[in-house]
N, C-alpha and C positions, 0 to 999 in steps of 0.2 A: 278748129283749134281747141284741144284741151287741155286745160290748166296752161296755157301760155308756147305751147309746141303747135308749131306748123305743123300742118297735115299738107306734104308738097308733091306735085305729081308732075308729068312732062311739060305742062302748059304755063306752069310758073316755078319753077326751078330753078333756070337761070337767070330770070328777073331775082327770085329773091339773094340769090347768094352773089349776087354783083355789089354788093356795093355792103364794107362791113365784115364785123365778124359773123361767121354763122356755124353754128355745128347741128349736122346733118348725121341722124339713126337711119340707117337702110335696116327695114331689119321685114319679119314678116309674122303674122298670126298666127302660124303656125308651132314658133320656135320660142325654145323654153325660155335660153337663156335671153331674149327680145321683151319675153314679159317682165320678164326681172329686171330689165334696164330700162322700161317706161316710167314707171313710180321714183326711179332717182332723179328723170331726167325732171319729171313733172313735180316732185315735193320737194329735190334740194337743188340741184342744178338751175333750174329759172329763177326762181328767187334771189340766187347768188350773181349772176350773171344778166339778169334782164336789159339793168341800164347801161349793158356794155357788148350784149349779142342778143342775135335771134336764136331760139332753139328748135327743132325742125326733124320729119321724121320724112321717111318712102320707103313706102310698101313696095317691096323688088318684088313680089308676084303681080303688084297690079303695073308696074312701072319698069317691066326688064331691060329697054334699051339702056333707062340711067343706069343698071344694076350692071350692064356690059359696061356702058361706058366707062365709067369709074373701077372698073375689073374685081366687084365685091362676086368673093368666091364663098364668102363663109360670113354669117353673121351674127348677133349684130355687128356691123361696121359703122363704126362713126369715123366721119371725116370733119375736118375741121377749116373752114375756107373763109380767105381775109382778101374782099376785094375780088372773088371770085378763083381764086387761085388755092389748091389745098396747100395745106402750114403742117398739120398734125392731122394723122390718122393713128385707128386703134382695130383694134379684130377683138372680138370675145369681148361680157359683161367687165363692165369700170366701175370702179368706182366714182362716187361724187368728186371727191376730190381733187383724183387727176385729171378729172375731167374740167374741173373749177380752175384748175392752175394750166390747163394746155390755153383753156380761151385766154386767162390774164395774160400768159406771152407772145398770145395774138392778136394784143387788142393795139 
């Protein structure tokens, strides 16, 4: 975990996003715009949102069945899941914001 973001992979997955809100970065090492959206998720997003969700990342190169499962074609993709069920999804870099305001309507 750094700065407050799961590091999540097939074996706890879906124990974490069962229960709650949670927002889930698929994203990968590779890609530009994945680096640009870990410092939001990690300096504005947890801070704003801790006491009300988890924040959460998977690597779709080390993790491809979730990356089918959930049918991410393009990333980053954040999904946004209450109770284990997706609420909100996004494709491409976010902002803080709406990403701030998609969990408050999920919580």
């Amino acid at each position: 975990m750094a700065n407050g973001v799961l590091d999540l992979g097939e074996s706890d997955f879906l124990d974490t996003i069962a229960k709650g809100v949670v927002l889930v970065d698929f994203w990968a090492p590779w890609c530009g715009p994945c680096k640009m959206q870990t410092p939001i998720l990690e300096n504005q997003v947890v801070a704003q949102v801790a006491d009300k969700a988890k924040v959460a990342k998977v690597n779709v190169d080390e993790n491809k069945s979730l990356a089918a499962k959930y049918s991410i074609k393009s990333i980053p993709a954040i999904l946004i899941f209450k109770d284990g069920e997706i609420v909100k999804q996004f494709t491409g870099l976010q902002r803080a914001e709406a990403l701030i305001a998609a969990i408050e309507e999920s919580v």
